[in-house]
N, C-alpha and C positions, 0 to 999 in steps of 0.2 A: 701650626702643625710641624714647622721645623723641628722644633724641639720634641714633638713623639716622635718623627724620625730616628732624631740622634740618639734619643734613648729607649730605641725599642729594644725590648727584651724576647731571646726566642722562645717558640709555641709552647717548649717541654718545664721552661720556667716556672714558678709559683708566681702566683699576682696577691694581691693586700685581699685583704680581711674586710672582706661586710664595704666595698668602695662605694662612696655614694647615696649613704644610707639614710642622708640626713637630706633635704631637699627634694626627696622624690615621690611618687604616688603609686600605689598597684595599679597593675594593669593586668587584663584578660587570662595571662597565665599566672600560675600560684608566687603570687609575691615577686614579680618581678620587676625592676624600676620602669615609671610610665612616664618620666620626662627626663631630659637630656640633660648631661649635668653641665654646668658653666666651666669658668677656665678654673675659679676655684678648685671642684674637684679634680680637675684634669691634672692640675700641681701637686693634688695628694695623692692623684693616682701613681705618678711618677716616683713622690716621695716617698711614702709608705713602703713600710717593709715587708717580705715575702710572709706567708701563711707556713707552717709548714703542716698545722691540722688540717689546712683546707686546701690544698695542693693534691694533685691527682696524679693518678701513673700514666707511664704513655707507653704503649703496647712493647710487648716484649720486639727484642733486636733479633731476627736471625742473618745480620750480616757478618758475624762472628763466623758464622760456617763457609764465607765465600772463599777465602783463602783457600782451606783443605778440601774443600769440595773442588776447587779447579784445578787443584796439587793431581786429585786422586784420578780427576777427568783426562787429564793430558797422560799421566800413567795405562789409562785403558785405552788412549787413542794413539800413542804410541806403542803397547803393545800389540796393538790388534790384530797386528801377524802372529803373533805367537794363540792368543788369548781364540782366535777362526777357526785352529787346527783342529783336527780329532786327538782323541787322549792318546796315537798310537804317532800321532804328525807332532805335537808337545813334546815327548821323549827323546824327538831326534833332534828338534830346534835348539840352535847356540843360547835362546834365551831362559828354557827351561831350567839350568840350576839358580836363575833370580825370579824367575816368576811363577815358578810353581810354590800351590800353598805352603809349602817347606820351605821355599828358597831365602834367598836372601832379601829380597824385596817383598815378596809375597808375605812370607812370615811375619818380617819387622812390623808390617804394616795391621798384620792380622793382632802382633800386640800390641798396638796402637789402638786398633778397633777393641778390643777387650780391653783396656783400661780406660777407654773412654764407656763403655758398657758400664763397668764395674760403676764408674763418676756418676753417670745416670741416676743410681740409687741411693745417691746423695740430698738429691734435691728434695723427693718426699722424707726425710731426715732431715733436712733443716725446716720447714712448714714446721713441724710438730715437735722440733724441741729448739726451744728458747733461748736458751742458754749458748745456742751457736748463734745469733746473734751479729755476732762479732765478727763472723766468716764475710758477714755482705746481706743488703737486703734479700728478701723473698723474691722482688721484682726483676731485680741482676741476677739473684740462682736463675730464676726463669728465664732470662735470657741466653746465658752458658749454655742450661738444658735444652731449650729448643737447639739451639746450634749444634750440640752433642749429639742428637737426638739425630737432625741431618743428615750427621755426617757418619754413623755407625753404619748406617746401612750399605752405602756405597764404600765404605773401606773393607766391608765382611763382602763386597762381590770382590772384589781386586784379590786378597787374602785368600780367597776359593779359586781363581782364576774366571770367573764366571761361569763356573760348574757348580750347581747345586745338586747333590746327589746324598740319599741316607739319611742318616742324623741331622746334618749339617742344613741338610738340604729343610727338613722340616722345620730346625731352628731359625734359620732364615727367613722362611716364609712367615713365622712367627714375627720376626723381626722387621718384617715390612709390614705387619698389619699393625704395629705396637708405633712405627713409624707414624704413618698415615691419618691412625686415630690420632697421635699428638698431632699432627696439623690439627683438628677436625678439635682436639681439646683445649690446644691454645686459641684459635680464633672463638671460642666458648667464655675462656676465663675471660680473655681481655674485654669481654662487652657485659664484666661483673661490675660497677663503679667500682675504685679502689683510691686509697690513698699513695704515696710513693713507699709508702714501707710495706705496701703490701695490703694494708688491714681494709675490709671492705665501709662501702661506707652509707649509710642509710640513705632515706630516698629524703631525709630532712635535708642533710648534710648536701647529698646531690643539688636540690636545689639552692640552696645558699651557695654551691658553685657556680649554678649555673648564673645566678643571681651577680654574682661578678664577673664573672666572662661576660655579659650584656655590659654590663656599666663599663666594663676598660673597653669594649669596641664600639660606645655609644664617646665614649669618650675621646679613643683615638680616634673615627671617622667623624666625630661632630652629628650625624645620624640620629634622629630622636630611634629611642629605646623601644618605645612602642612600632616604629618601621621596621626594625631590625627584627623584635621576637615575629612579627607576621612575615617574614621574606624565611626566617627559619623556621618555624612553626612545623614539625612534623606531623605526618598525617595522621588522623587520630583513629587508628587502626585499633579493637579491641581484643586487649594480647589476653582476657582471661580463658580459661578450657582450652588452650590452645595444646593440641598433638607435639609430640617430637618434631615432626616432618616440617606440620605446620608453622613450628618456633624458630627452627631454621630457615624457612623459606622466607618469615616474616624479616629477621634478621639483617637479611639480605637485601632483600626490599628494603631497608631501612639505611645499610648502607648505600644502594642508587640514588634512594630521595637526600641524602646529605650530600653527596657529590652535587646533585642537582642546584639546593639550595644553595650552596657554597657558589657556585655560579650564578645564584641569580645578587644576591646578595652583592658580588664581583662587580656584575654589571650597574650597580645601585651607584657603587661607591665610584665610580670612573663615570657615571653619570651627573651624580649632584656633587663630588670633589673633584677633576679629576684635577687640579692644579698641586693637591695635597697629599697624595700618594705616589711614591715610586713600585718600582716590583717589591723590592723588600720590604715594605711595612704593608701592602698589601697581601703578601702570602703569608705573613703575621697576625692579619685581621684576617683571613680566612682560615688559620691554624686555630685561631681563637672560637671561632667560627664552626666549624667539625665538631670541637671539642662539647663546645655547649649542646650541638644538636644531641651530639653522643650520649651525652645525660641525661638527655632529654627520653630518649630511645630507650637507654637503658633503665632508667628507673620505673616506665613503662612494661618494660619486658623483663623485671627481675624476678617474679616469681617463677617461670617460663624458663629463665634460664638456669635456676636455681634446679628447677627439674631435669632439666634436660641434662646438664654437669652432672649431677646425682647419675642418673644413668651411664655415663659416659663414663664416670670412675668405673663403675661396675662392671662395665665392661672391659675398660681397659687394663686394669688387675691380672685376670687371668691370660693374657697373651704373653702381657710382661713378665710373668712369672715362670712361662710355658717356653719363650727364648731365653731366661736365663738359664733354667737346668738344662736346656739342650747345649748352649752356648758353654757352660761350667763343664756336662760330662764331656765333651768336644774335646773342649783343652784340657780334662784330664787324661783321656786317651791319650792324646799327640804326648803328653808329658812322659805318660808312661813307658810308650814303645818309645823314647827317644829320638820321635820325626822330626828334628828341629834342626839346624846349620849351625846352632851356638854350643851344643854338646853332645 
């Protein structure tokens, strides 16, 4: 087992093609290996080179937004003597020509927050034409985007001073529901199966994933295959006719029982190895671990989810649409009467 230490590979990695395929027998779930593979396979699991048909995405990043979100937070907790005042106590305060929505800070930042709006609109632009490509997968747009998506919101309160009033005041509100639902859209897409470029991926395809992630953690924990799929085994909830509400809730429930099982699984492998794992190839076999359950879950719950995203575009359309024209006449106004510190 020294040697899966030294070359373990991290969770987000690709693993080989079909590992194991030869030697083994079904077992109780669809196709999946029913006996432990020798050191043999263990050498070609090592060996073998990455998949990239059969490689899977790993949830979009919103750490991309911690930086400007703690920029924009220490900006309002530093101003908060100014940002406390009434509109008549702001007019007298020394900080009012930088922090008012015109100012010099207020502003810059307000076009910061409108260029990062504007970038928003990017992303469903690249899904749908191909030919951008080249820009970066679907998966990394979707990461920027959520990040983007973050951090508009609190850059349009700083920009307003944390006055919402009028136009502004409605586009805003728009802008926090367009927010929100993207939480509520991303945690939706990423529990689609997908590949790393994005393209989703059938419930064949899933399982022949999942069908390797068992054999490389039957292989690194030495673990027969059939203990493994019963310690992960998710519950066999039946996701068909299931409601909106319902699909969500199941969801959720489904990530509880993975954390669970990831823990029991834990406790398996520091029981009958514990001479053979340190922490890091343990949080590698439980990375491996999530991921299978995850496929497991979602190809369960794909049609289910397929509905429920369906909705959820539809809904989210018209808000997004409804903060941009607010957001565009805004800064045509300001353009017009010349409220800006730059001319």
């Amino acid at each position: 087992m020294a040697g899966a230490q030294g070359t373990a590979r991290r969770p987000d990695e690709e693993v080989p093609r079909a590992i194991g395929a030869r030697g083994t027998t079904s077992s109780s779930r669809s196709g999946l290996p029913g006996s432990a593979p020798g050191p043999a396979a263990h050498e070609r699991t090592q060996a073998l080179p990455a998949s990239p048909a059969s490689a899977t995405k790993s949830p979009a990043n919103p750490r991309l937004a911690y930086v400007p979100v703690a920029v924009l937070l220490a900006i309002s907790l530093l101003g908060s003597p100014y940002y406390l005042l009434s509109q008549a106590g702001r007019v007298r305060h020394a900080w009012h020509p930088w922090l008012r929505p015109s100012g010099y800070v207020g502003q810059t930042i307000g076009i910061v927050a409108f260029a990062l709006f504007l970038f928003l609109w990017l992303y469903p632009l690249r899904k749908r034409v191909r030919w951008l490509a080249f820009t970066g997968s679907v998966p990394r747009w979707l990461d920027v985007h959520v990040a983007a998506g973050l951090v508009v919101p609190l850059a349009g309160a700083v920009h307003a001073g944390w006055r919402f009033r009028g136009l502004i005041g409605l586009g805003y509100a728009a802008m926090l529901v367009v927010a929100l639902s993207g939480v509520v859209g991303r945690y939706i897409y990423v529990r689609i199966p997908r590949r790393r470029d994005g393209l989703e991926l059938s419930r064949e395809e899933a399982a022949g994933r999942r069908r390797e992630l068992v054999t490389e953690i039957a292989a690194a924990t030495g673990l027969d295959p059939q203990r493994i799929e019963a310690t992960l085994a998710p519950a066999a909830a039946n996701a068909t006719g299931l409601g909106l509400a319902s699909a969500v809730a199941q969801m959720v429930r489904d990530d509880v029982a993975r954390r669970r099982a990831a823990r029991r699984l834990a406790a398996e492998v520091r029981t009958a190895r514990p001479e053979a794992f340190d922490r890091r190839a343990l949080r590698r076999v439980l990375a491996l671990a999530r991921r299978e359950m995850a496929l497991a879950q979602q190809a369960r719950m794909l049609d289910a989810t397929h509905r429920l995203f369906r909705f959820w575009h539809a809904a989210h359309q018209p808000f997004a649409i409804s903060a941009f024209l607010a957001v565009a006449l805004h800064v045509a106004v300001v353009v017009a009467v010349g409220a800006t510190w730059f001319w």
